[in-house]
C-alpha positions in Angstrom: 0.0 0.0 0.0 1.2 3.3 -1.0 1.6 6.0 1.6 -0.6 8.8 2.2 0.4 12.1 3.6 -1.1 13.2 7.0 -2.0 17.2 7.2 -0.9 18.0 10.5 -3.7 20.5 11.1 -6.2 17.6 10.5 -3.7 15.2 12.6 -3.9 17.8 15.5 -7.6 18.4 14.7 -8.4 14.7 15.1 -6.7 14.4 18.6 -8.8 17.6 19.6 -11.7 15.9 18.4 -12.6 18.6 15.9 -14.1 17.7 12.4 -14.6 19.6 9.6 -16.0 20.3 6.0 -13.5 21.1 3.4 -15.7 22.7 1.1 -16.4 24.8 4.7 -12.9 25.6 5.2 -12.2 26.6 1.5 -15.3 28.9 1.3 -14.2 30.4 4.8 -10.7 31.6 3.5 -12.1 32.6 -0.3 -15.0 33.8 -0.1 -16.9 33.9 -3.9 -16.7 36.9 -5.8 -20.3 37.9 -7.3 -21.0 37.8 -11.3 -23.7 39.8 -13.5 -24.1 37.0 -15.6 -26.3 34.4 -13.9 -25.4 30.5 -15.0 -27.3 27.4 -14.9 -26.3 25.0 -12.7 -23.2 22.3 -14.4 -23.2 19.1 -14.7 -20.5 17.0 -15.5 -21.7 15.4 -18.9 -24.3 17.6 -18.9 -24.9 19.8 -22.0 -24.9 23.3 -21.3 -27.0 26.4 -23.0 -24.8 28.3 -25.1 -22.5 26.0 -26.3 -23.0 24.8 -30.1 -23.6 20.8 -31.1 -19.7 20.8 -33.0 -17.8 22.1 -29.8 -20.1 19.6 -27.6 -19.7 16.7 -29.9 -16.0 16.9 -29.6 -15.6 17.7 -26.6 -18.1 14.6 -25.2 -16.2 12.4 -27.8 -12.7 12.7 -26.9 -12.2 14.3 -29.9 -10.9 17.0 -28.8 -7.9 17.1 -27.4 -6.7 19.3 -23.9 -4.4 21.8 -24.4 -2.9 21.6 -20.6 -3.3 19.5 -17.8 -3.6 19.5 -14.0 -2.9 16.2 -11.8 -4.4 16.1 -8.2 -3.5 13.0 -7.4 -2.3 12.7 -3.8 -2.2 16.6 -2.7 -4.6 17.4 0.6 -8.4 19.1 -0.7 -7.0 22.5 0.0 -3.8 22.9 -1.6 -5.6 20.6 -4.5 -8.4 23.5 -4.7 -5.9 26.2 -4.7 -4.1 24.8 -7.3 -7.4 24.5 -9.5 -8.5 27.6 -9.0 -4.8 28.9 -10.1 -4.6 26.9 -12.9 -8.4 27.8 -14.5 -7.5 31.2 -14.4 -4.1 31.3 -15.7 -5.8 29.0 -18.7 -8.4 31.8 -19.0 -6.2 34.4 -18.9 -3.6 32.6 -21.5 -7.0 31.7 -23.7 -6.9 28.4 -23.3 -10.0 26.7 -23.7 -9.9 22.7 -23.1 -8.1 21.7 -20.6 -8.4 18.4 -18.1 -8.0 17.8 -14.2 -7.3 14.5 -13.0 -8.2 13.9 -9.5 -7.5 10.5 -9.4 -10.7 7.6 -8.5 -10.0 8.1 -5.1 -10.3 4.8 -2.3 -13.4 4.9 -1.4 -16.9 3.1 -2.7 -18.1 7.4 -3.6 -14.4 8.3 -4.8 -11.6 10.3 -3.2 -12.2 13.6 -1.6 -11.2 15.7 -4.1 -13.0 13.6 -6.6 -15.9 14.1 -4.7 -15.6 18.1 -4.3 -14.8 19.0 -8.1 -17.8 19.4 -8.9 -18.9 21.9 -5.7 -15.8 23.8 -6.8 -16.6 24.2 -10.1 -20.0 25.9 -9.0 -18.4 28.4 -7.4 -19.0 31.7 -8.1 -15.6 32.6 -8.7 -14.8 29.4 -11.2 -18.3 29.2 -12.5 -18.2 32.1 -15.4 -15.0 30.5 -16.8 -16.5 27.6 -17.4 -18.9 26.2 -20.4 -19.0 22.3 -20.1 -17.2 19.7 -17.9 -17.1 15.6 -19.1 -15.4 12.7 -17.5 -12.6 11.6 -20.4 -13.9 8.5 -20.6 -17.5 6.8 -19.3 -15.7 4.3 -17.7 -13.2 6.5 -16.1 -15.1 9.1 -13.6 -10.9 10.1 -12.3 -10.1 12.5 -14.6 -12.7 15.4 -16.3 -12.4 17.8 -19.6 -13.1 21.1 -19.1 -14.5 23.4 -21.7 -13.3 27.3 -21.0 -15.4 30.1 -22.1 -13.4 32.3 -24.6 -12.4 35.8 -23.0 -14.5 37.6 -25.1 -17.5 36.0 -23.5 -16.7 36.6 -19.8 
């Protein structure tokens, strides 16, 4: 078995007896910043308004092909969301507009924590207006996703 880093903030918070939510934590130290432009919920796989039948098609497809990538494996939820949120808008500021995060499928019969908390980062007010469609690479592979950026013109 491979081994697996121990935060010691969560080590001392276990012997304290204090739990905690990570998406708590991480929407305690960044708070969202507020948009004009209201978005409809995303869905990983999910088709979204505003995005035409080519760009979708490839994108759901494999077809086409991310320009950068980000690997989460083994880094704590925090630094892991951190790092996202650095890396989506870096891509959005450098124009990039497919891109793919792997989180890895995690150890657990729902999937690792970060696997599980992608999604309620994506929806974040802050990451949200960057973002056009999500898709897992692969249906059989839920460890990894594609992200579709919105061009800069359109944020």
């Amino acid at each position: 078995m491979g081994h697996v880093p121990v935060d010691p903030v969560q080590a001392l918070a276990r012997q304290a007896g204090i739990t905690f939510r990570v998406r708590e934590v991480i929407r305690a130290v960044s708070p969202a910043v507020r948009h004009d432009r209201v978005h409809d919920r995303l869905e990983i796989n999910g088709r979204q308004p505003g995005l035409d039948t080519t760009s979708w098609n490839a994108l759901a497809t494999g077809k086409m092909k991310p320009q950068k990538r980000l690997d989460l494996h083994g880094l704590f939820a925090q630094d892991a969301f951190f790092k996202l949120h650095h890396f989506l808008h870096a891509c959005s500021t450098q124009n990039i507009r497919c891109v793919e995060v792997i989180t890895g499928l995690g150890s657990g019969q729902e999937g690792g924590v970060i696997r599980q908390e992608l999604p309620h980062w994506l929806e974040r007010g802050d990451l949200r207006p960057l973002i056009l469609a999500v898709v897992h690479t692969h249906k059989k592979n839920k460890g990894a996703v594609r992200i579709l950026l919105r061009a800069k013109s359109r944020l």
